[in-house]
DRENSEPA-652536 format. One record per residue: x, y, z of N, C-alpha, C in turn; residue in three letters. Coordinates in steps of 0.2 Angstrom, whole numbers, plus 5000, padded with zeros to 4 digits. Layout:
BEGIN
XYZXYZXYZALA ...
This chain:
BEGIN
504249645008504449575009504849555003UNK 505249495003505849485000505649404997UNK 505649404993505649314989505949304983UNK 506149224985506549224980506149174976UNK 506249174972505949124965506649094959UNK 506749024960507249014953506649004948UNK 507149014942506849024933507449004931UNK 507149004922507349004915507549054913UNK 507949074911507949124906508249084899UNK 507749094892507849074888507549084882UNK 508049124876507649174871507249234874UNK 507749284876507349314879506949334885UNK 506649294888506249274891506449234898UNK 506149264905506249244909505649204911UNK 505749124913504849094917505049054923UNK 504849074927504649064933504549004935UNK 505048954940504848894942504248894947UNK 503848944949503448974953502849014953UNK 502249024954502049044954501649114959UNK 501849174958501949214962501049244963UNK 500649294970500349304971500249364971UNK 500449394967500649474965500549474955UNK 500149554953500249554947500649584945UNK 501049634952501749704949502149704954UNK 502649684951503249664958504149704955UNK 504449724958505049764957505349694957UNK 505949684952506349624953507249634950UNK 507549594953508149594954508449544951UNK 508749544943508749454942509549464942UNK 509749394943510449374944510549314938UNK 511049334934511349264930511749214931UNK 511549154933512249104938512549084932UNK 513049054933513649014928513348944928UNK 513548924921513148844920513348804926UNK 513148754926513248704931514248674930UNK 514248654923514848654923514748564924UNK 514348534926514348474928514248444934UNK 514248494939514148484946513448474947UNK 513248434951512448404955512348454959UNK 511648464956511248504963510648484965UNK 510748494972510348464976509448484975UNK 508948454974508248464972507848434979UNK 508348404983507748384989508248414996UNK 508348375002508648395007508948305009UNK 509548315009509848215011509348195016UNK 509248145016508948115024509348125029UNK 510148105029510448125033510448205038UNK 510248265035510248315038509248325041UNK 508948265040508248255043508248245050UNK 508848205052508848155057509048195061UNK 508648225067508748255076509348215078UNK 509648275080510448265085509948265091UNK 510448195095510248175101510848205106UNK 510548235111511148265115511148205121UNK 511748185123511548135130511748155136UNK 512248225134512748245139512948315136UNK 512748355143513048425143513348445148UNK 514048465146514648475153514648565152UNK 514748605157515148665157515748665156UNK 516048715153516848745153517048785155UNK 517448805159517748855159518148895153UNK 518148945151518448985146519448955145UNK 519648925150520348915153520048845148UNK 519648825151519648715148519648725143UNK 519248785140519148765132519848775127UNK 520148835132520848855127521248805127UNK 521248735133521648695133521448655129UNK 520948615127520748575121521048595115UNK 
């Protein structure tokens, strides 16, 4: 099984935003590039919460969609 965990790395030392349910794990760490100034996202917008309402489902023929 495969998990991902963010961390610190800082003096040396990697700490874990996480706390894992294993004493001995094989791990793969990756170093990202500073933020640089850009926002990141820590929750999910409300906007992609909100169920798409279908009201209306039409077929197509493969011919009608190339003409769109």
């Amino acid at each position: 099984m495969l998990k991902t965990v963010t961390g610190i790395y800082e003096n040396g030392r990697v700490q874990l935003n996480e706390r894992l349910d294993r004493k001995h794990a094989r791990v793969i760490v990756t170093f990202l590039d500073d933020d640089n100034g850009l926002k990141t996202m820590s929750s999910i917008p409300a906007c992609f919460k909100k169920p798409v309402v279908v009201t209306h489902i039409e077929r197509f023929t493969r011919e009608e969609l190339h003409e769109r």
